[in-house]
Backbone bond lengths (Angstrom), bond angles and torsions (degrees), N, CA, C in turn:
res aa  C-N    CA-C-N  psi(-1)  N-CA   C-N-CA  omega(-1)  CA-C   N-CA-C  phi
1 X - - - 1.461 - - 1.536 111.04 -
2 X 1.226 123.36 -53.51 1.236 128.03 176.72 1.371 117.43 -57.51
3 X 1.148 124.65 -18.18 1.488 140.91 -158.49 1.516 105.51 -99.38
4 X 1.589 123.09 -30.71 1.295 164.03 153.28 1.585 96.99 -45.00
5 X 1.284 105.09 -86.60 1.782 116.65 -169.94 1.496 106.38 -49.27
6 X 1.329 121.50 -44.44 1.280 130.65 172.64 1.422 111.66 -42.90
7 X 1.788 100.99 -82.81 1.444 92.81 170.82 2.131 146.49 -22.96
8 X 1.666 94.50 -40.09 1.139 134.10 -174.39 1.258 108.87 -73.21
9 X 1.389 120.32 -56.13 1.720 144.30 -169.62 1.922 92.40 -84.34
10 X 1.318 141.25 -54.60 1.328 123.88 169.56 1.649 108.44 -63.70
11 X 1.580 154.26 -5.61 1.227 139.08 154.93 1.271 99.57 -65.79
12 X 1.573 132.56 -27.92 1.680 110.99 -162.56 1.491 109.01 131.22
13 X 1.334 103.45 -30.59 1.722 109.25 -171.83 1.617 109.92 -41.94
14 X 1.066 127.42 127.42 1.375 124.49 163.97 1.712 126.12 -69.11
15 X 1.189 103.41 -34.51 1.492 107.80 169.19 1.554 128.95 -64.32
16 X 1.089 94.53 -51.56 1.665 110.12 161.11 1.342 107.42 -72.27
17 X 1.330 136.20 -29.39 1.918 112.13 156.76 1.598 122.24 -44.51
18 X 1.245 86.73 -55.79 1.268 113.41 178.04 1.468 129.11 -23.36
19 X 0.976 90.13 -65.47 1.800 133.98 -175.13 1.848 106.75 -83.31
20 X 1.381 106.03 -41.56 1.478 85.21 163.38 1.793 114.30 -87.74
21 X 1.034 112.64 -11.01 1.480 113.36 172.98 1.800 98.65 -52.38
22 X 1.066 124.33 -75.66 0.758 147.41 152.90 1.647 110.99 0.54
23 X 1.482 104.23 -90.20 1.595 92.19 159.27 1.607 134.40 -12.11
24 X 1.561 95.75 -52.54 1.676 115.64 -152.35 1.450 98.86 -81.06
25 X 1.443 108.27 -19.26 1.499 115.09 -160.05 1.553 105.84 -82.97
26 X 1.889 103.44 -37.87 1.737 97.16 177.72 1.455 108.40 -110.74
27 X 1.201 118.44 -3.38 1.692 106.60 -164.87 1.279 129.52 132.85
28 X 1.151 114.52 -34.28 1.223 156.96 -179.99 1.683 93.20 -14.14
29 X 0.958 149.17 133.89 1.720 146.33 138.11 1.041 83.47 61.36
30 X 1.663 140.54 -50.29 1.460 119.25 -126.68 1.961 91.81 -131.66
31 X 1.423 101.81 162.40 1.688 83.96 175.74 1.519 128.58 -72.15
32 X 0.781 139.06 170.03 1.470 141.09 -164.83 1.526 102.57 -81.68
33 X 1.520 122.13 114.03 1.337 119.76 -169.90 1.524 93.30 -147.52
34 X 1.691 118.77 117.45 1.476 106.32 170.69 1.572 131.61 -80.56
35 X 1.977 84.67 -12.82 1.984 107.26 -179.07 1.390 93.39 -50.87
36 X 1.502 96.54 -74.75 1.647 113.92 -160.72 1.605 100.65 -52.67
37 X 1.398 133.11 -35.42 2.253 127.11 -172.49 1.922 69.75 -59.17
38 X 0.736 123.57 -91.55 1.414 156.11 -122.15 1.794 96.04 -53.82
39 X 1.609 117.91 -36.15 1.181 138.19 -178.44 1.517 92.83 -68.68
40 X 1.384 119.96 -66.33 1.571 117.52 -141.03 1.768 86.56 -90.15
41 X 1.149 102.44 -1.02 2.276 97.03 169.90 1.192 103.77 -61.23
42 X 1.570 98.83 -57.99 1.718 132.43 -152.44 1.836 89.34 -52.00
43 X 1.626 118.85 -62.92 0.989 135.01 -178.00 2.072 114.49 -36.33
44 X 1.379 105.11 -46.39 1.329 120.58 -179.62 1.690 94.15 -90.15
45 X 0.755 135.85 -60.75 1.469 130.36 -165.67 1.323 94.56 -44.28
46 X 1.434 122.23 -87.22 1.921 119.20 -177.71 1.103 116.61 -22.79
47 X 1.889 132.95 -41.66 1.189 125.94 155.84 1.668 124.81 -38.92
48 X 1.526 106.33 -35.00 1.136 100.27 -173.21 1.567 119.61 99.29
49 X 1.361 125.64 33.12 1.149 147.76 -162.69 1.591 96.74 -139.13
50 X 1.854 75.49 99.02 2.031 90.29 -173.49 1.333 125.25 -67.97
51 X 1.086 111.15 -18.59 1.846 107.64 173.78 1.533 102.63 -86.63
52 X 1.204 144.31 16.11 1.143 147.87 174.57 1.731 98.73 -110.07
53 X 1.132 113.69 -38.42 2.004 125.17 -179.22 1.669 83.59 -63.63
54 X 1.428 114.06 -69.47 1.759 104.55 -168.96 1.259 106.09 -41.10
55 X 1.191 122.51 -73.86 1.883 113.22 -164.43 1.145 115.50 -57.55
56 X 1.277 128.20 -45.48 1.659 120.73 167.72 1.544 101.28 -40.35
57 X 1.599 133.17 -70.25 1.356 126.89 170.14 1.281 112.56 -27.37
58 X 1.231 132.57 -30.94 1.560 128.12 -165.47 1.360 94.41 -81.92
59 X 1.447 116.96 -41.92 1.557 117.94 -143.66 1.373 100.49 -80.65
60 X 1.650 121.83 -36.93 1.266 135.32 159.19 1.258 122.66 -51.73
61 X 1.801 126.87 -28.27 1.499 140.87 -158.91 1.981 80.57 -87.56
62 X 1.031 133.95 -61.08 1.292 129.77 174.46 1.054 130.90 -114.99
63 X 1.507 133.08 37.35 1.381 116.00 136.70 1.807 99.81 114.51
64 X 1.297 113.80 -4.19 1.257 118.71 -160.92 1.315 123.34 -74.06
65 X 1.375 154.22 68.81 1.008 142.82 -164.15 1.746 116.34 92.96
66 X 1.021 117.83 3.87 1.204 140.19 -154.76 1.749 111.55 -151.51
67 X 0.934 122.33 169.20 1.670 141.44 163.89 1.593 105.74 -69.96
68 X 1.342 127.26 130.82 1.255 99.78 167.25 1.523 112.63 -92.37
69 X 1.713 100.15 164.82 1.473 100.13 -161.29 0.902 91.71 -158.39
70 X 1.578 140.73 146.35 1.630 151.90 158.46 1.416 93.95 -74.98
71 X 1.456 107.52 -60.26 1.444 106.71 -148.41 2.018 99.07 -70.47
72 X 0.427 124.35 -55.55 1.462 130.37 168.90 1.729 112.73 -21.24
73 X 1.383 93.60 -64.54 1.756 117.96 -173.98 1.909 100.49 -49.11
74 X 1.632 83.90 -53.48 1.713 91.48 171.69 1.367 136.22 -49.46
75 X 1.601 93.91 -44.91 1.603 106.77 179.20 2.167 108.91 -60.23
76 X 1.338 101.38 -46.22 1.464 100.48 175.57 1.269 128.31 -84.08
77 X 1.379 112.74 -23.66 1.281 109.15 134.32 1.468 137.30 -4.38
78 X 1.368 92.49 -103.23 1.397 104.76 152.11 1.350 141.72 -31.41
79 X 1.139 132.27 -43.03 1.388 145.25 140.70 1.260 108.58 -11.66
80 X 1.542 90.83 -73.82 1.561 103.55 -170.22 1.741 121.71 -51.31
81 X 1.286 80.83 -57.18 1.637 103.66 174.51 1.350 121.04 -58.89
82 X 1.203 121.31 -17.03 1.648 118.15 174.24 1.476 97.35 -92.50
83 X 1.557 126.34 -3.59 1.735 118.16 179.08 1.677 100.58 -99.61
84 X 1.455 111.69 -0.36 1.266 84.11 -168.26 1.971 137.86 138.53
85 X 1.925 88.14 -22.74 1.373 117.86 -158.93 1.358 91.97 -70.21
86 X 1.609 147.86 128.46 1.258 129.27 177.67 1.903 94.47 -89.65
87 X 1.569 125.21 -36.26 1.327 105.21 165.76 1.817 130.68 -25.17
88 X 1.439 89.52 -67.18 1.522 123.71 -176.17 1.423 106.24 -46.31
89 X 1.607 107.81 -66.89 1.305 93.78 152.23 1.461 162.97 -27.08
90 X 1.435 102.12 -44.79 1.190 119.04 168.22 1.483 128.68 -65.72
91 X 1.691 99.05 -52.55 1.546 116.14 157.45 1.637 115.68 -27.91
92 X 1.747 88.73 -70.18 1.612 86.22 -179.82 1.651 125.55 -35.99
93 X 1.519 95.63 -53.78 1.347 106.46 -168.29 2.318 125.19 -56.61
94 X 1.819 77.45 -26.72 1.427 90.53 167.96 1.422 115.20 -92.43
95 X 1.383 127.94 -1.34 1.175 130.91 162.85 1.718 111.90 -78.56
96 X 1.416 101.24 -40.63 1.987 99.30 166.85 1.248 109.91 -61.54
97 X 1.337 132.53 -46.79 1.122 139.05 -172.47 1.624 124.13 -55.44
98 X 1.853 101.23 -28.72 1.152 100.96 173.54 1.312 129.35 -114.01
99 X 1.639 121.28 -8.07 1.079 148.79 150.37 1.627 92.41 110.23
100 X 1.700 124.79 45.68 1.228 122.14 175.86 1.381 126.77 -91.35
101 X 0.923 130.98 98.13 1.435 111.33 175.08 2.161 103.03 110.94
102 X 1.630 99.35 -19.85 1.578 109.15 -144.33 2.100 84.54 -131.52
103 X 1.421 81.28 172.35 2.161 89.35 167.51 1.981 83.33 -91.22
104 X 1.081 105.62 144.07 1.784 117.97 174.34 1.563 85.77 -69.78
105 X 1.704 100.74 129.30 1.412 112.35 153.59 1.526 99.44 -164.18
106 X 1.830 86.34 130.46 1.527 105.30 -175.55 2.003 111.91 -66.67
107 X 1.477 102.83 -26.08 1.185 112.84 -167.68 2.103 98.60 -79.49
108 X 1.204 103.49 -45.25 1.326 113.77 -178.42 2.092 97.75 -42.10
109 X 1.476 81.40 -61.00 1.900 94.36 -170.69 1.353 123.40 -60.11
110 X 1.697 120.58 -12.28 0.708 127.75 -165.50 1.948 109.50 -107.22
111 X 1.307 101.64 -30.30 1.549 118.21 142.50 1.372 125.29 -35.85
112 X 1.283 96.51 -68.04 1.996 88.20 -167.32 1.669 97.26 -95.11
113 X 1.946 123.84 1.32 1.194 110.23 170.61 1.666 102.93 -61.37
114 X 1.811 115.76 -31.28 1.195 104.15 -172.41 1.772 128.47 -87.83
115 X 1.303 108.89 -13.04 1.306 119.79 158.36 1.492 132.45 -39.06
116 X 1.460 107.34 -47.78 1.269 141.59 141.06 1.213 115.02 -21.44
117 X 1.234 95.39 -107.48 1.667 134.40 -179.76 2.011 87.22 -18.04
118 X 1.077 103.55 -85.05 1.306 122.15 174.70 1.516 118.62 -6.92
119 X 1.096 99.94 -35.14 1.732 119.20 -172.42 1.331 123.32 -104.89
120 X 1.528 101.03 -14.77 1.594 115.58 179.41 0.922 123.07 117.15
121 X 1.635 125.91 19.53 1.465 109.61 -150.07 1.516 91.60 -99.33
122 X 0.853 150.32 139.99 1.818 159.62 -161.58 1.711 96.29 -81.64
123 X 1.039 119.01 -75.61 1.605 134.54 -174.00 1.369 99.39 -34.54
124 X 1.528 127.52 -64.96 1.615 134.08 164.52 1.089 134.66 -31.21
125 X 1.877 101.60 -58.25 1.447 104.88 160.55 1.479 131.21 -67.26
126 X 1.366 111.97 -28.91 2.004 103.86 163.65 1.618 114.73 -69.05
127 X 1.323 102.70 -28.33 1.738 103.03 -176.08 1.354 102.75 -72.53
128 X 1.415 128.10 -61.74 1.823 118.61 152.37 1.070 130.30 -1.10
129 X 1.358 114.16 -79.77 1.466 141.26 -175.54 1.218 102.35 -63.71
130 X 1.358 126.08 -51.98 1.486 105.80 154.33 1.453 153.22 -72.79
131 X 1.234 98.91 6.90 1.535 123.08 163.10 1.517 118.36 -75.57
132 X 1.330 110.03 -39.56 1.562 140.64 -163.15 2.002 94.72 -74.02
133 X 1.457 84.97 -40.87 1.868 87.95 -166.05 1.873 101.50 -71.47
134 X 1.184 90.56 -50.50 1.805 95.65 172.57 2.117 129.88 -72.69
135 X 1.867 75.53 -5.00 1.890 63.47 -167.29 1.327 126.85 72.79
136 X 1.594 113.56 17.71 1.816 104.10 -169.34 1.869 87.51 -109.07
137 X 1.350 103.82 120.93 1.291 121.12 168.85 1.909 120.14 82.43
138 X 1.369 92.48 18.82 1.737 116.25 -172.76 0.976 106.91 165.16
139 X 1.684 107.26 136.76 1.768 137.49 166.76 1.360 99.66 -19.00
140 X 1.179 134.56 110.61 1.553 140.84 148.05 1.271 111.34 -37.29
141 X 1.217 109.76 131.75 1.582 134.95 177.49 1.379 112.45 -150.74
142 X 0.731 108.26 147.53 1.838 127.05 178.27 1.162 96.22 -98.87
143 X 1.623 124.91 -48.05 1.394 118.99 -147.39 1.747 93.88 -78.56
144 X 1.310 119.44 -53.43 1.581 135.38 179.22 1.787 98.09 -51.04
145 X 0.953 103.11 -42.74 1.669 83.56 -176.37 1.211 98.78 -65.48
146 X 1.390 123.60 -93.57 1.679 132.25 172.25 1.766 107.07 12.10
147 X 1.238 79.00 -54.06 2.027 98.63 -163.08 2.010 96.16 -63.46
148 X 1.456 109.52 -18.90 1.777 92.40 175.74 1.410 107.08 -131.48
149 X 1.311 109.08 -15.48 1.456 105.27 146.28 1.480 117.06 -29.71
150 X 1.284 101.07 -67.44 1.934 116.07 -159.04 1.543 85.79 -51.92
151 X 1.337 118.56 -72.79 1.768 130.19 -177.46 1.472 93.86 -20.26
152 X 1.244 117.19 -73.31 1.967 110.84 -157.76 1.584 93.69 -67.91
153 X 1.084 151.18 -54.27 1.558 175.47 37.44 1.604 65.93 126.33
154 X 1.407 110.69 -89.09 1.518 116.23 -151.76 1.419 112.81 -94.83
155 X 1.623 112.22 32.21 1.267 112.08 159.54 2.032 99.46 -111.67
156 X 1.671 99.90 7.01 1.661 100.22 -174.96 1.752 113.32 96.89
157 X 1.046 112.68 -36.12 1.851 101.32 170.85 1.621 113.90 -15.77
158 X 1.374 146.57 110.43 1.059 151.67 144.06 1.553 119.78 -1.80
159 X 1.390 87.32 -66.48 1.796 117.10 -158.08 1.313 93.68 -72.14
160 X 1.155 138.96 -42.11 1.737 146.59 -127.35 2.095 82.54 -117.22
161 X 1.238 138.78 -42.00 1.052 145.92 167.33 1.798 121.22 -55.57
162 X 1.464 102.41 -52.13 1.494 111.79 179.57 1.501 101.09 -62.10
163 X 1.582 114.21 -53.38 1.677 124.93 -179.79 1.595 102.34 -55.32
164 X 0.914 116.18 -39.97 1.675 104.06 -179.06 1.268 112.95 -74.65
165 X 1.200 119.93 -25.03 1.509 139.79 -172.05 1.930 97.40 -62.38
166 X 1.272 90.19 -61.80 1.368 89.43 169.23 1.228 142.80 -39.79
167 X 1.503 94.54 -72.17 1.573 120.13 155.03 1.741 115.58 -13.40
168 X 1.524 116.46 -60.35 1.309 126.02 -162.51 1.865 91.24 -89.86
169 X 1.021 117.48 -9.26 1.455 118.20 179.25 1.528 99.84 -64.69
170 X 1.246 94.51 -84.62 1.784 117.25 169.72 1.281 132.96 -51.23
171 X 1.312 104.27 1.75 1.548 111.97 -156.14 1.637 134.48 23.91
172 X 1.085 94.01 15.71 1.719 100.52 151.27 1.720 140.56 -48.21
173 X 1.484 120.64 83.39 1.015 130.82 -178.56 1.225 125.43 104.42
174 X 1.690 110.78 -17.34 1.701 129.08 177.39 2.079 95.24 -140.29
175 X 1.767 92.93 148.52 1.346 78.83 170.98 1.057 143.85 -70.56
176 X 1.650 140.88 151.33 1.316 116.53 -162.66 0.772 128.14 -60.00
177 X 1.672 136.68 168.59 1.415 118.43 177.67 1.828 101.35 -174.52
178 X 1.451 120.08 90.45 1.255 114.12 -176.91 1.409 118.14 -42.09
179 X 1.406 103.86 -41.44 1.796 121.62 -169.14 1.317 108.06 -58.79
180 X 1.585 108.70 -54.52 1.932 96.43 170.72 1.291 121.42 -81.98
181 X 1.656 124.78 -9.04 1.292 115.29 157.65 1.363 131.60 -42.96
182 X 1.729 105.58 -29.78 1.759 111.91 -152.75 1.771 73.07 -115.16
183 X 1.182 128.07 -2.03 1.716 98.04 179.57 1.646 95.41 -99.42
184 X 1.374 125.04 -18.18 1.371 120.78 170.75 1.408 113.04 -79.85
185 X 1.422 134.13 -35.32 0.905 142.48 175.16 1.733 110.24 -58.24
186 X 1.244 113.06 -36.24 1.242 138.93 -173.17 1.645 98.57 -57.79
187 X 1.094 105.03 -82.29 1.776 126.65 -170.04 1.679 96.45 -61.66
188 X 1.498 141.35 -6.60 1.073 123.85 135.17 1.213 138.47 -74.81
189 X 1.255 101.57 -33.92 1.458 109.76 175.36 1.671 102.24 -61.07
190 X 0.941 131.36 -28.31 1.363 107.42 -163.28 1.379 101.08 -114.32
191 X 1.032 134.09 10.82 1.845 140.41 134.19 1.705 94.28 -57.52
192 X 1.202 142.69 -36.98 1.348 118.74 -161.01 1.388 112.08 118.29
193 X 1.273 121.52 -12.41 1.916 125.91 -165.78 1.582 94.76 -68.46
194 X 1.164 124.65 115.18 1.556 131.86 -176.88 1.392 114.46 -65.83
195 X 1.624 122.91 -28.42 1.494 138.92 168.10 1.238 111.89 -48.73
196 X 1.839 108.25 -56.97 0.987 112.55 -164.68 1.969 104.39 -77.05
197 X 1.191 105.01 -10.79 1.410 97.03 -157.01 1.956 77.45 -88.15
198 X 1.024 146.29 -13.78 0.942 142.99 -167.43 1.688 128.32 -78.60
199 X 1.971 97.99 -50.29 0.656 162.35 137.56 1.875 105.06 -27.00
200 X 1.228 119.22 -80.35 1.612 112.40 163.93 1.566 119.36 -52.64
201 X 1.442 115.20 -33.18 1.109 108.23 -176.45 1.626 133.28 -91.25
202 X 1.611 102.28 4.35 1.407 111.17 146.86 1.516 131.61 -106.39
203 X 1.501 99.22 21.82 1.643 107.85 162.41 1.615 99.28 -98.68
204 X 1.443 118.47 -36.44 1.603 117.32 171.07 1.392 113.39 -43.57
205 X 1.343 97.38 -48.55 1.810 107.54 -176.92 1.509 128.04 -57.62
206 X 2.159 96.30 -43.31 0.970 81.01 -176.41 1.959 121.89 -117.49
207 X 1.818 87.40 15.72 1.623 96.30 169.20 1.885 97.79 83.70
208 X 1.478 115.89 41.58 1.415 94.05 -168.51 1.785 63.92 -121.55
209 X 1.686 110.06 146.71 1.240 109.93 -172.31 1.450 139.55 70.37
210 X 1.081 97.31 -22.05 1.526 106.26 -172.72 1.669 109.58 -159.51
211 X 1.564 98.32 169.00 1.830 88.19 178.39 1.398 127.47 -68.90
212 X 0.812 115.96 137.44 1.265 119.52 -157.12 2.117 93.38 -70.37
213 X 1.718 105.09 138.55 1.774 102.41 -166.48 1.710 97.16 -167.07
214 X 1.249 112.44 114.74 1.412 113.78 172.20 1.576 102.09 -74.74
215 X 1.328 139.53 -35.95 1.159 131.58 -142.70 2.002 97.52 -76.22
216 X 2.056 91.62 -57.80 1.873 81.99 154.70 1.406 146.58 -69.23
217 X 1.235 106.59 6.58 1.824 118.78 172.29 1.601 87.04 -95.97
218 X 1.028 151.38 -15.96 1.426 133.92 171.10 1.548 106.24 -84.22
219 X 1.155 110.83 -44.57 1.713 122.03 -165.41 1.866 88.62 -54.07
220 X 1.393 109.60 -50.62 1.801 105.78 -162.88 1.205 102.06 -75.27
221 X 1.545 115.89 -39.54 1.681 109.39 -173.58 2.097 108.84 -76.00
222 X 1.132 99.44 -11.19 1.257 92.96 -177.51 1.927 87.38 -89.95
223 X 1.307 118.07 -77.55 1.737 98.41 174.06 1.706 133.62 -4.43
224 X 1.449 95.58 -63.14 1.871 98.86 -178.84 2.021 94.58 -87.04
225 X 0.815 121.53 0.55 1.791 112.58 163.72 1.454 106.70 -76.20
226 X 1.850 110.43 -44.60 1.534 98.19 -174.03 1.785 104.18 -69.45
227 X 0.822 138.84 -24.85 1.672 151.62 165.85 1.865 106.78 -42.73
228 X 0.950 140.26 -49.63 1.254 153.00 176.36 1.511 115.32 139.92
229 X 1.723 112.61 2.09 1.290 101.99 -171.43 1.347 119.10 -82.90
230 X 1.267 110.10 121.05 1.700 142.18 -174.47 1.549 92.77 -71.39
231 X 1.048 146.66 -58.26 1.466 118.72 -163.18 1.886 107.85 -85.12
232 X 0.745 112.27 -22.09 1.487 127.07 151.15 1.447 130.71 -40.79
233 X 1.056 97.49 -49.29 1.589 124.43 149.95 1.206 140.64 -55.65
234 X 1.239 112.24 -39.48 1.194 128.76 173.17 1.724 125.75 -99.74
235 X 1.226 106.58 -8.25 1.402 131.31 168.31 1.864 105.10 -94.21
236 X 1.197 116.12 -33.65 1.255 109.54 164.16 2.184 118.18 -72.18
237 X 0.921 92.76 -56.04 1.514 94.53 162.09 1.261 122.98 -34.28
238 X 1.217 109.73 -48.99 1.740 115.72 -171.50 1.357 82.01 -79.05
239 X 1.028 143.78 -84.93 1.470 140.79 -165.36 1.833 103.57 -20.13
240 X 0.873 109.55 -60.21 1.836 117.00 -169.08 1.515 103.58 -70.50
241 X 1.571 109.20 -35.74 1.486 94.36 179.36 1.397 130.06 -80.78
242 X 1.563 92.48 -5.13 1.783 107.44 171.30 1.834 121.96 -74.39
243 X 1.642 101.40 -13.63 1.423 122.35 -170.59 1.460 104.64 -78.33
């Protein structure tokens, strides 16, 4: 197969660049070379074959076979992202966001976060939704965040789950609701999100959502304690020193 793409990718073909880039990039048939992924991208990208513009952006975003470069990563990026790429997109948008490669603009990032978002991309829609909650780069809304929160929420995002978790805590933007607070809070906690594990374990404590149980408000606060969380920590302590 590789021997195929080769053939294919030295006439010019862009797909078969592509695709042996690709190869070169994990191992594939061929030995693991990021020069050569990064060469036969470069090769398809100038064609103009946007999922070939994204990985060159990647390869540029760290160093891979290539120089590293923001501004570079950005430029193909973009490429990509004006065809369509909801990755590429996203990239971009965290490149406005951080002022890499780009002038920092929250409004820029918050643009192609929704291009994205739009398409499904999970990572976009929590970065959205969390734009929405703060107002940085669009009209603050509770309800609009919530509203792509839930989207990444139930594609699994951590971050986008604990924030909704909240959300239904406080009833900010959705109606309140302890019960889906601690079931969002829940499905972070057990990805590992230390907030959330924190976060569940003072609904254990205090029975809001769930039955009320010191033994599982220790289990979560001891979880996000092994994580580094210090107030977690210290809420478990008091718990033991009351025993």
């Amino acid at each position: 197969m590789v021997a195929q793409y080769r053939a294919a990718a030295e006439q010019g073909d862009a797909e078969a660049q592509f695709a042996l880039g690709i190869c070169h990039y994990v191992g594939q048939g061929v030995g693991q070379s990021y020069s050569e992924a990064a060469k036969w991208y470069r090769k398809a990208a100038e064609q103009g074959l946007a999922k070939a513009q994204h990985n060159l952006g990647v390869c540029y975003e760290n160093g891979q076979g290539v120089g590293q470069s923001y501004e570079e990563a950005a430029k193909w990026y973009r490429k990509a992202a004006e065809q369509g790429i909801a990755p590429a997109q996203y990239n971009l948008g965290l490149f406005y966001d951080r002022g890499q490669g780009v002038m920092q603009s929250y409004e820029e990032a918050a643009k192609w976060y929704r291009k994205a978002a739009e398409q499904g991309d999970a990572r976009a829609q929590c970065d959205l939704g969390i734009y929405y909650g703060s107002g940085k780069g669009v009209g603050q809304s509770y309800a609009e965040s919530a509203k792509w929160l839930l989207k990444a929420a139930e594609q699994g995002v951590p971050l986008a789950q604990c924030n909704l978790g909240g959300y239904y805590y406080t009833g900010q933007g959705v109606a309140q609701s302890y019960v889906e607070a601690t079931k969002w809070f829940r499905r972070a906690a057990e990805q590992g999100d230390a907030f959330a594990q924190f976060n569940l374990a003072l609904c254990y404590l205090s029975g809001k959502g769930v039955e009320q149980s010191v033994a599982k408000a220790k289990f979560w606060l001891r979880q996000a304690a092994m994580q580094g969380d210090r107030e977690a920590a210290r809420v478990l302590r008091d718990l033991e020193s009351k025993e």
